[in-house]
N, C-alpha and C positions, 0 to 999 in steps of 0.2 A: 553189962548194963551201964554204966559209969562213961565206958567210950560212947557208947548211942547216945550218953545225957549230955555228954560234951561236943562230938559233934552236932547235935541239934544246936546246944549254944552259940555254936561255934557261925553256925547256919545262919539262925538270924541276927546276927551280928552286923554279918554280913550284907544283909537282903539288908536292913537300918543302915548301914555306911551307903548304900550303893543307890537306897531313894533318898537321902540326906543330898547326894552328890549329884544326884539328876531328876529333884523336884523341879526346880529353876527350867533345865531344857525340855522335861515334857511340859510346863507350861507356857513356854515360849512358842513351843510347836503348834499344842493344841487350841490353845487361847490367844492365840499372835492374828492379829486381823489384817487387811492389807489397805485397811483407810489410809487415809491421807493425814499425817502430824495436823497437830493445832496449833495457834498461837504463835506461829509463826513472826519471828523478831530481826529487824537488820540494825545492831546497832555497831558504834565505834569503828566509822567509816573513816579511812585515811586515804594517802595517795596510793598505797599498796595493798590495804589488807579490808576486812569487815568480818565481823564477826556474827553469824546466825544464832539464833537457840530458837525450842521451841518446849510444848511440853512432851512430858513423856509420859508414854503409856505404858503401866505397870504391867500391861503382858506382851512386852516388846520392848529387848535390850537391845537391839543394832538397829542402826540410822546408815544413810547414807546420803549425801550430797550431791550436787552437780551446780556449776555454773558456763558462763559464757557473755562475752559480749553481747550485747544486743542486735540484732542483724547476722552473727554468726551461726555456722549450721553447725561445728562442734561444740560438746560439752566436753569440759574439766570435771572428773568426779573424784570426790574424797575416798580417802579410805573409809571401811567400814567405820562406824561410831560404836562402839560396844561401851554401857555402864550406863552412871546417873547422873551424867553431868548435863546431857541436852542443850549444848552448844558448841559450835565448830568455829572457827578461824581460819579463812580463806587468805594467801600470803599471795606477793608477787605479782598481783596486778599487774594493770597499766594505769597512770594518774589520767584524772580528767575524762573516765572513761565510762560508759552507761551497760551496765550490765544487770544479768538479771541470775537468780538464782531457787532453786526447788529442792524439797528434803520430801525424800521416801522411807517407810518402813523397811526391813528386811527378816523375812520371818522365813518360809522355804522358799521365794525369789525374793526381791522385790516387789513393794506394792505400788499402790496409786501415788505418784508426783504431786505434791500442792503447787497450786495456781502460781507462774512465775513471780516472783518481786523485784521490781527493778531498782537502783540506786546508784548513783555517780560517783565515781572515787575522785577525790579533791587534786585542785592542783597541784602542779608543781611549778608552776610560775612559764611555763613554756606551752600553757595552752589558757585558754581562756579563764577569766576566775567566777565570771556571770555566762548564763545559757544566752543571755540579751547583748552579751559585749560583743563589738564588732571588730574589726583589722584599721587601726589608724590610717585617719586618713579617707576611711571608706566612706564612698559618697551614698550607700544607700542601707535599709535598715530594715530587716527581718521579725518580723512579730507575728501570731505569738511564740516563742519559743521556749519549751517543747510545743511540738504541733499535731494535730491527730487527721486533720483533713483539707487543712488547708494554710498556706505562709501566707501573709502579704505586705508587698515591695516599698516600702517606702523612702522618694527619693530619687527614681528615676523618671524618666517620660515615659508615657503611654506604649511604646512598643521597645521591647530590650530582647535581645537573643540571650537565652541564660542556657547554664548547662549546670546538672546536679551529679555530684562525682559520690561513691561511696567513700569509708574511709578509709580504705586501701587504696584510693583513688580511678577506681572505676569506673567512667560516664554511667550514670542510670536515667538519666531522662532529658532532655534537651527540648528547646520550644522556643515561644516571643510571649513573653507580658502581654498580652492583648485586655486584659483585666488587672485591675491590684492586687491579683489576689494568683498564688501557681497551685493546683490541685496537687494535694501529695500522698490521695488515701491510699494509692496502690503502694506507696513503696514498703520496706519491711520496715520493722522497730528498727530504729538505730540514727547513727551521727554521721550526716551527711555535711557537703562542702554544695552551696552554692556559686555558682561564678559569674556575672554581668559586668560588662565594660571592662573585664579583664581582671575584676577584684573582685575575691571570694569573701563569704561569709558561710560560719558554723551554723546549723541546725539542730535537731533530733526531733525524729520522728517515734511519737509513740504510742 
């Protein structure tokens, strides 16, 4: 009688340690939704790093991340985020550079991506310190900059042959000024090189 009354003790001791120890993952599992973070925050932006946070949802301890230059078709993704801190630090950049960045839940996959956010890591004195500043010397002048649909040249004559390079240096669009103004809804997000009369100037497209 005495061993049944202590193995039953013994029992639920047990069954008590074992949902102490996985309250937390059965509600992770079953109450983990795959919305999209909130509150989404880019702050403490340098020439190499930024740092995300957002809130977090009490039935959801892993996060994950992803970024990329803008105009790039890969992502960089973090490691998982597991705990209560709800913010990450992105390292090793490139200064002067427009990128964008999205945080997902992770419950049994990944969930929904929040809407990209984009932000420019500062310079390093080897690239422009204004979106507006031009190449000394340059005889003509880009506005407005960032652009969503359209540059326009000011500074040249009425017909100029221009070429738009990516910023790996890839021709993307080539033409003549026949207006003030160059159409640029088609191209992707990102940091383009304009070129006329042989002198470039920075953009972005966003």
């Amino acid at each position: 009688m005495i061993k049944k009354l202590l193995l039953f003790v013994f029992t639920l001791l047990q069954v008590a340690i074992f949902q102490s120890k996985t309250a937390g993952d059965f509600k992770s599992v079953f109450f983990c939704d795959t919305l999209a973070p909130v509150n989404v925050q880019i702050t403490n932006i340098t020439q190499t790093s930024v740092s995300i946070s957002w809130t977090l949802d009490p039935n959801t301890s892993d996060y994950i991340l992803r970024i990329r230059p803008v105009g790039s078709a890969a992502w960089l993704a973090s490691p998982i985020q597991s705990g209560s801190s709800g913010s990450y630090t992105f390292s090793v950049l490139l200064p002067c550079t427009l990128y964008e960045v999205q945080v997902a839940k992770v419950c049994l996959s990944i969930g929904t991506w929040t809407a990209p956010l984009s932000f420019t890591t500062l310079s390093n004195g080897s690239c422009s310190l204004s979106l507006n500043e031009v190449q000394k010397n340059q005889s003509f002048v880009i506005y407005p900059n960032p652009a969503t649909e359209n540059i326009f040249v000011r500074g040249i004559s009425v017909e100029e042959n221009y070429i738009i390079y990516s910023n790996s240096g890839q021709i993307i669009k080539s033409g003549k000024t026949t207006q003030s103004f160059i159409n640029i809804k088609d191209l992707e997000k990102g940091i383009y090189f304009i070129k006329i009369n042989n002198v470039k100037a920075k953009f972005i497209k966003k």
